[in-house]
C-alpha positions as CSV (number, residue, x, y, z in Angstrom):
1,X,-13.8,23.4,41.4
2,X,-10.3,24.2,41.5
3,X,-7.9,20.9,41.0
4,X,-6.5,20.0,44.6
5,X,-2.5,19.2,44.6
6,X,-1.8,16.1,46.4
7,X,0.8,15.5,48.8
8,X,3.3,14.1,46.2
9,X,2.9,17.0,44.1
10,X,2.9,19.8,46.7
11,X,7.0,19.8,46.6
12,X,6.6,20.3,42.9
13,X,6.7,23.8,41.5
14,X,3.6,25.5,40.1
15,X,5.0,24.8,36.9
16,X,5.2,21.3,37.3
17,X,1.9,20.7,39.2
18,X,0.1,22.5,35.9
19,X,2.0,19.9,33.8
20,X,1.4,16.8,35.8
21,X,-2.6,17.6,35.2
22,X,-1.7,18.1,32.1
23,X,0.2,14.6,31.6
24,X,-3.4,13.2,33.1
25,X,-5.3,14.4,30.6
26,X,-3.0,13.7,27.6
27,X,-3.0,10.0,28.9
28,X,-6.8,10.4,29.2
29,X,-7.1,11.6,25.7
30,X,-5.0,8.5,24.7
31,X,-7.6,5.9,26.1
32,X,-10.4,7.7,24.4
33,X,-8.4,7.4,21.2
34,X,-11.7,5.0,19.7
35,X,-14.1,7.1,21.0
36,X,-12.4,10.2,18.7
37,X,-11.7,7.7,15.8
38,X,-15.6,6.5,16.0
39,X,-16.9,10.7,16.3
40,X,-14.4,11.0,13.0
41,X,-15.9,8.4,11.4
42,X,-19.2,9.8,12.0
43,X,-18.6,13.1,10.2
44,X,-16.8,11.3,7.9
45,X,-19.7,9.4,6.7
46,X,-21.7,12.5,6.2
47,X,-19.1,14.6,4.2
48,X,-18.3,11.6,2.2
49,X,-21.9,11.7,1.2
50,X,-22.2,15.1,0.0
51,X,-22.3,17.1,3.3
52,X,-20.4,20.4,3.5
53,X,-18.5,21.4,6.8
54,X,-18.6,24.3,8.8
55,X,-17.5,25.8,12.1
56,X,-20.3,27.9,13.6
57,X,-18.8,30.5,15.8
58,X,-20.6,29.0,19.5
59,X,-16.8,29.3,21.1
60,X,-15.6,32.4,19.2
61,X,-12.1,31.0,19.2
62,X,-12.5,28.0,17.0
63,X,-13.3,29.1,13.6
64,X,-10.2,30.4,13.7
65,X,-8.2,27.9,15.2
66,X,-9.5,25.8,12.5
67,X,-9.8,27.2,9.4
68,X,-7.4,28.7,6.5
69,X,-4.3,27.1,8.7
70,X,-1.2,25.1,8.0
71,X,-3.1,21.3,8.0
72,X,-6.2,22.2,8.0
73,X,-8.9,21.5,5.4
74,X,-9.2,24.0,2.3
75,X,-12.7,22.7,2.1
76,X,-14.4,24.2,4.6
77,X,-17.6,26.5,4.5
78,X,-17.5,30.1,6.0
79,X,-18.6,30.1,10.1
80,X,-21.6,32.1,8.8
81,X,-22.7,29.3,6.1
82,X,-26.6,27.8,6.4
83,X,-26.7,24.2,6.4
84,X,-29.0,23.0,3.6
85,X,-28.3,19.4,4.2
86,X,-29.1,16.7,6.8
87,X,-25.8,15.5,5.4
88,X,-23.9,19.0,6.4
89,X,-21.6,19.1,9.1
90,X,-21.3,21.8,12.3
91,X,-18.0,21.2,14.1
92,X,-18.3,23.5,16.6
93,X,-16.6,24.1,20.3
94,X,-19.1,24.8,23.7
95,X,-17.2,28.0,25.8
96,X,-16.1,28.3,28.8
97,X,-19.2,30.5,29.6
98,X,-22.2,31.3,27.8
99,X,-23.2,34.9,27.2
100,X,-25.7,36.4,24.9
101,X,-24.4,36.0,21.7
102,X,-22.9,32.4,22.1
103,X,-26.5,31.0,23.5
104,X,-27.8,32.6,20.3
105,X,-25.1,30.8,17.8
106,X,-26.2,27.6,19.7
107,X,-29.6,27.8,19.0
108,X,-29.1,28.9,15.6
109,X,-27.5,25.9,14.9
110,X,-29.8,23.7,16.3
111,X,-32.6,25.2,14.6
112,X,-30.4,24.3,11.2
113,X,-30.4,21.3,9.1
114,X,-26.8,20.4,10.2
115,X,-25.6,17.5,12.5
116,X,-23.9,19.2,15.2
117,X,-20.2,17.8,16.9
118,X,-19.5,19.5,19.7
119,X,-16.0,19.4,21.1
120,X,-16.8,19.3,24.7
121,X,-19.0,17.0,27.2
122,X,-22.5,16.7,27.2
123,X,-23.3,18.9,30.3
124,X,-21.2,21.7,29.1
125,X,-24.6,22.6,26.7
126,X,-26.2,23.9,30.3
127,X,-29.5,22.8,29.1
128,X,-29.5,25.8,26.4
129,X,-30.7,22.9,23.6
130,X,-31.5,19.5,23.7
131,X,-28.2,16.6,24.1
132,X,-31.0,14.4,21.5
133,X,-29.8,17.2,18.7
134,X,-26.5,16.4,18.8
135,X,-24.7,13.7,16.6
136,X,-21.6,12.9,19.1
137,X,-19.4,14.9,21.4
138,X,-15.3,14.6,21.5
139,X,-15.9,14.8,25.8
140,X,-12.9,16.7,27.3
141,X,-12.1,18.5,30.7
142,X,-14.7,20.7,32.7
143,X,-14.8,24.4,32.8
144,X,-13.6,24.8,36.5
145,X,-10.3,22.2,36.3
146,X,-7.3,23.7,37.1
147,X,-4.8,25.5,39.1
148,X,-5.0,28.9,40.8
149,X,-7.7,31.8,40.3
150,X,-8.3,35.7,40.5
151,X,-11.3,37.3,40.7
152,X,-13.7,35.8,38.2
153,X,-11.0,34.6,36.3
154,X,-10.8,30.7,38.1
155,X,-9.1,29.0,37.0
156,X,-6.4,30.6,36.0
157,X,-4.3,27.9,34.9
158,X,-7.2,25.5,33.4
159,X,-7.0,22.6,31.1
160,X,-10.2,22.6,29.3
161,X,-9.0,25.0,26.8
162,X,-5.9,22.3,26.7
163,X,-8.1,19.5,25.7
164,X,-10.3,21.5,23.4
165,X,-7.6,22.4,21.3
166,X,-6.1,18.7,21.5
167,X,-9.6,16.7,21.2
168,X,-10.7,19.3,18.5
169,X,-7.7,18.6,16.2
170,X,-7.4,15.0,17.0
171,X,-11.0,13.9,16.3
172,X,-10.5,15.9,12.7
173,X,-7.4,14.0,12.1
174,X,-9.4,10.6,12.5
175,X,-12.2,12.1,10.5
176,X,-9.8,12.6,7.5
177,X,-8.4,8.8,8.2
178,X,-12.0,7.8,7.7
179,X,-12.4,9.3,4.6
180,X,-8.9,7.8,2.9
181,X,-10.6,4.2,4.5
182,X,-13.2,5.3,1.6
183,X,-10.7,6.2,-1.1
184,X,-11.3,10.6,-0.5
185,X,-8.1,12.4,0.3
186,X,-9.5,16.0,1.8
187,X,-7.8,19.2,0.4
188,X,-5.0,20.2,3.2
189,X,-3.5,23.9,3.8
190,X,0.0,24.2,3.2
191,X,1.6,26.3,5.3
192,X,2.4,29.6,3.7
193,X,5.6,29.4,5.4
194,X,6.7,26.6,3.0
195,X,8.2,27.4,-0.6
196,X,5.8,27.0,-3.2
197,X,2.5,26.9,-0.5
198,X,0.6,30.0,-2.1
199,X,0.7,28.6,-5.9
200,X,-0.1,24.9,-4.6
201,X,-2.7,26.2,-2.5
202,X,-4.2,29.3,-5.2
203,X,-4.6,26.2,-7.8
204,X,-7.5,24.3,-6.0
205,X,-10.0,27.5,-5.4
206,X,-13.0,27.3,-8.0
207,X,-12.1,30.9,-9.6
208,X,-13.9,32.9,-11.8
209,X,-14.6,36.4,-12.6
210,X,-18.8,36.3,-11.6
211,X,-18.6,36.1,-7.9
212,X,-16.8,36.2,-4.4
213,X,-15.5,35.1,-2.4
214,X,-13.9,31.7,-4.1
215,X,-14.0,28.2,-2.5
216,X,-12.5,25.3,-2.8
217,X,-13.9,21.6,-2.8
218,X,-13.5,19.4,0.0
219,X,-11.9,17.0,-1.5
220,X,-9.4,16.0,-4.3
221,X,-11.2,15.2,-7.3
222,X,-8.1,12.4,-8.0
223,X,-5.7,11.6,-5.7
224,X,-5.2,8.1,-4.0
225,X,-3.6,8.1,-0.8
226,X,-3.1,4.6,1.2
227,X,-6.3,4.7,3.8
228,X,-4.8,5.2,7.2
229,X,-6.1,3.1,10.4
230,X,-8.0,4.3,13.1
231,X,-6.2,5.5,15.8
232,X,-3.2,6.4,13.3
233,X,-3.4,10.5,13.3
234,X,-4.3,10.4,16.8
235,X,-1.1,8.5,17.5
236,X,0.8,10.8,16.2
237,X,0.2,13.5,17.0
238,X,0.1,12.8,20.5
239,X,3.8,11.3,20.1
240,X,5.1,14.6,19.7
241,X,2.7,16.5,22.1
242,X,4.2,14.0,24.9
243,X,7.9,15.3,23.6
244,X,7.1,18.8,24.1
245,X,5.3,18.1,27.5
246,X,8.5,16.2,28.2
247,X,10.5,19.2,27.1
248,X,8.7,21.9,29.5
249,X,9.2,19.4,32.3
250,X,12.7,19.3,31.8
251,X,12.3,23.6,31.4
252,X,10.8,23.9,35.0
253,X,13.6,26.1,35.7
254,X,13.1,28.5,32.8
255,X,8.9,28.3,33.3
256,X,10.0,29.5,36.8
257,X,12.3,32.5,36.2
258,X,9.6,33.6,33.7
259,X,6.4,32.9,36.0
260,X,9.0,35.4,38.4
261,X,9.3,37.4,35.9
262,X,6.0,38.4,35.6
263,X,5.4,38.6,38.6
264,X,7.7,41.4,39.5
265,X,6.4,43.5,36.7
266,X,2.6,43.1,38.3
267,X,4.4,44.1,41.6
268,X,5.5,46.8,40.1
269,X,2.9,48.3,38.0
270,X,5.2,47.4,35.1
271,X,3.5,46.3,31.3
272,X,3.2,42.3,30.8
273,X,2.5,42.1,26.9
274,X,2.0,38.7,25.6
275,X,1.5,37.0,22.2
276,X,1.2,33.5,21.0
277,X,1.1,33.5,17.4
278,X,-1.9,31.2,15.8
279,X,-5.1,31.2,15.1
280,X,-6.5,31.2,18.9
281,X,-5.1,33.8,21.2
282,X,-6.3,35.7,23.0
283,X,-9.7,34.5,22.1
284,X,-9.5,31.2,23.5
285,X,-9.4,33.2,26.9
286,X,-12.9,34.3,26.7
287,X,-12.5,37.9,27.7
288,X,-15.7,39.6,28.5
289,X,-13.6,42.5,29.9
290,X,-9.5,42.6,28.9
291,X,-8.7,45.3,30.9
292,X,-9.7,43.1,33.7
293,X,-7.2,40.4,33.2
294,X,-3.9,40.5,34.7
295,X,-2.1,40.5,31.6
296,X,-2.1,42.2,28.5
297,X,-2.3,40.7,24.8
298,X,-1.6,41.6,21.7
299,X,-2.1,40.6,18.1
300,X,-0.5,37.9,16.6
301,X,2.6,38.9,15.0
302,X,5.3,36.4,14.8
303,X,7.9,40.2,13.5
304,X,8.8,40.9,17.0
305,X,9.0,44.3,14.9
306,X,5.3,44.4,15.6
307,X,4.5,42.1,18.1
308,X,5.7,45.1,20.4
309,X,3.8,48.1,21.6
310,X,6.5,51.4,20.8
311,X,6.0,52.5,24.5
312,X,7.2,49.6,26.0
313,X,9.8,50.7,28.8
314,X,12.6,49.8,31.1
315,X,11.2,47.2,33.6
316,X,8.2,46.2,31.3
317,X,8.0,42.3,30.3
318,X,7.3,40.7,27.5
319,X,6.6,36.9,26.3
320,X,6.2,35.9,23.0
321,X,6.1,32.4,21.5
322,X,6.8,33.0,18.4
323,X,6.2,31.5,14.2
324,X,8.8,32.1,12.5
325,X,13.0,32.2,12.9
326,X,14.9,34.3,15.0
327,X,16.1,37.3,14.2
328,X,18.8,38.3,16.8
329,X,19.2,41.6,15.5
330,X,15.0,42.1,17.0
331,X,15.9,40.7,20.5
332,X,19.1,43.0,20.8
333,X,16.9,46.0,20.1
334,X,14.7,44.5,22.4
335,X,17.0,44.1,25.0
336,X,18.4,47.4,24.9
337,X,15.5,49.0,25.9
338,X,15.8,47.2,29.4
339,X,12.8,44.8,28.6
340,X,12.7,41.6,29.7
341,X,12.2,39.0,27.0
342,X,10.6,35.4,27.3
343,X,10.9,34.3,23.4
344,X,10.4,30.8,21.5
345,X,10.7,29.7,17.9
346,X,9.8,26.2,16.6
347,X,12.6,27.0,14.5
348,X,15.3,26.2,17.5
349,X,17.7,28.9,19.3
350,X,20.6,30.1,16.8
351,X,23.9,28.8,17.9
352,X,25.0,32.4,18.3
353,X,22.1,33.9,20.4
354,X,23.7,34.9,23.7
355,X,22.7,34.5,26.7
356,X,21.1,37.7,28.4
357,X,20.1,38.9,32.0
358,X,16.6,39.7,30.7
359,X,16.3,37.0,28.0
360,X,14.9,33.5,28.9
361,X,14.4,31.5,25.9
362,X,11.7,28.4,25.7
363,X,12.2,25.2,23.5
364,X,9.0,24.6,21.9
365,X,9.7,22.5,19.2
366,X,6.9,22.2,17.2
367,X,7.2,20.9,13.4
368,X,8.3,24.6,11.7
369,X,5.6,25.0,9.7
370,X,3.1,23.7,12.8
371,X,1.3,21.0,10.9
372,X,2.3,17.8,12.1
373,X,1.1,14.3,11.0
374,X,2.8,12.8,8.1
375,X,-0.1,11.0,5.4
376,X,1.7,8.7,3.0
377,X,1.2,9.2,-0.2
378,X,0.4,12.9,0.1
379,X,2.5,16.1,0.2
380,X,0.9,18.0,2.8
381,X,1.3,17.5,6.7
382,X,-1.9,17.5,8.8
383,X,-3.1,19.1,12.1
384,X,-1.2,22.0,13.9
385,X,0.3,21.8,16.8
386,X,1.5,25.5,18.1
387,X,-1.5,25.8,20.0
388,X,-1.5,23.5,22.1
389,X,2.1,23.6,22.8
390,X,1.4,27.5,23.7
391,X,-1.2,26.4,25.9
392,X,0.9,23.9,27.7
393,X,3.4,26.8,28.3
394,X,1.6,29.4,28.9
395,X,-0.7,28.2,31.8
396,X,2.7,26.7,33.3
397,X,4.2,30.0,33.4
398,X,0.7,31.6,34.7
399,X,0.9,28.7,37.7
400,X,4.5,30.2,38.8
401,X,3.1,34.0,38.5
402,X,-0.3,33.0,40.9
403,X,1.7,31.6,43.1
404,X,4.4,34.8,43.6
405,X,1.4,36.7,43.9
406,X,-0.1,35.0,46.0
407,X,-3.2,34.0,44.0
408,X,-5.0,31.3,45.7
């Protein structure tokens, strides 16, 4: 069912009710800190032992999300690879709603020789295979928290996509931990947005001329890194995902105007276009049927250059939370049109940006770069944050359009 809103948060705007749920659950996450640490540990154990890991495709969204990205593993196997071990790893997220071909990646799965870690609760397997087959589960919010709704699309605002991406990354975080507890240090992406990422990260794939495609092993065949405590990467990381949920509180204003925003162009029969640049959007949305969804998305280009449809027009709408710095030169062009802009960068505003009728800008300061944990000892951040900073904003800003439109 759909979150109610109590009487102390009923003065609150949209915005801000989204965000206080939110600030639940992120305290939430932050008492079942040992509970993540122990499912780590768990696949650590395994890996450690020989096991490969994989990311069967179950929730379409997540092999994406978590592989070939800035502090992720390098070591991973493709979504499509056959377990041949008892000792191989399926790290896998449960959807929102099963449909044909999800139910079938599930049983696959569970047919396999793999230990399956599902990020999700228990019940969110709707019976499909037996709880027994599974080795642990991160838990997380149900499919029907959250604010708002339209048509089958309830909620609208909801914070189980939230927690998957925050439990998902959080219990691989304390799964790498384990492993320096055992003297491993896994292989970690550098993010090509770094000088120097695509030598460092070209010199650990296994290439030769006799087959494709090349892989890389999971972990460094020599390289100490002090072991790091449970509950360390977890700590972390949630230290800065409380300063950005700080920091969209303190943006209510600016969630507002854009939630407004939007809502006038729907009003209007005006173009919302949306992109959040990752690994994760839109397909963390589920969408059976796009055109069906009030808003439309499109791929994830952080060049506003091609982020943008050509046919965009006067009156149209656009947000994009963007990758890479600003180039002010793209928002003028963008402005002169007579769009409306919503626009973030983890790289910071420019001092000499101006302001704009039609520009709002969003402080999302997520490490440039995205990956976010320091390891001593080792060169390479771990675990990303840009999605679940989008999330946080994006669902806020979809709270403030419900409301305008009177979406119950």
């Amino acid at each position: 069912m759909l979150m109610k809103r109590n009487s102390s948060s009923v003065k609150k705007t949209p915005a801000l009710q989204y965000l206080d749920l939110v600030g639940s659950k992120i305290a939430g996450i932050e008492k079942a800190a040992p509970t993540l640490a122990g499912v780590g540990e768990r696949m650590a154990s395994s890996l450690l032992a020989g096991g490969s890991l994989f990311t069967p495709p179950v929730a379409r969204f997540w092999p994406s999300e978590f592989g070939g990205r800035a502090g992720g593993l390098m070591g991973l196997r493709p979504s499509d690879y056959v377990a041949e071990s008892k000792k191989d790893v399926a790290y896998f997220a449960l959807p929102r709603r099963w449909d044909d071909r999800s139910k079938e990646q599930l049983k696959k799965v569970a047919k396999s020789k793999a230990q399956l870690f599902a990020i999700g609760r228990p019940e969110d397997v709707d019976g499909l295979v037996p709880t027994s087959r599974f080795a642990a589960f991160t838990g997380g919010a149900a499919p029907n928290e959250g604010l708002f709704g339209l048509d089958e699309f309830r909620p609208l605002s909801p914070l189980r996509k939230f927690e998957q991406f925050v439990r998902g990354w959080l219990t691989a975080g304390e799964m790498i931990a384990a492993c320096t507890r055992a003297g491993k240090m896994p292989i970690i992406w550098m993010s090509v947005w770094l000088e120097g990422a695509f030598a460092r990260n070209a010199t650990f794939f296994n290439h030769d001329n006799l087959r494709e495609p090349w892989y890389t092993s999971l972990f460094h065949d020599a390289w100490y890194v002090p072991p790091l405590a449970p509950g360390y990467t977890t700590g972390e990381f949630l230290s800065l995902l409380k300063k950005i949920h700080d920091g969209l509180i303190a943006q209510s204003r600016q969630l507002a105007q854009a939630g407004a925003w939007l809502a006038e162009a729907k009003k209007a029969n005006r173009r919302i276009w949306t992109v959040a640049v990752g690994h994760s959007y839109p397909e963390i949305l589920e969408l059976q049927e796009p055109k069906k969804y009030p808003i439309e998305w499109g791929h994830s280009y952080s060049d506003l250059r091609k982020a943008l449809p050509a046919d965009l027009k006067k009156g149209d709408t656009v947000l994009h939370m963007g990758y890479a710095p600003v180039h002010i030169d793209d928002i003028k062009r963008i402005l002169s049109r007579g769009i409306r802009l919503i626009h973030s960068s983890p790289y910071g505003r420019p001092a000499d940006l101006k302001n704009h009728e039609n520009f709002i800008w969003l402080d999302l300061p997520w490490r440039p770069a995205d990956a976010t944990v320091d390891i001593p000892g080792y060169g390479v951040r771990i675990l990303p944050m840009s999605s679940s900073a989008h999330t946080m904003a994006y669902f806020a800003i979809l709270a403030e359009m419900a409301v305008r439109l009177g979406w119950k």
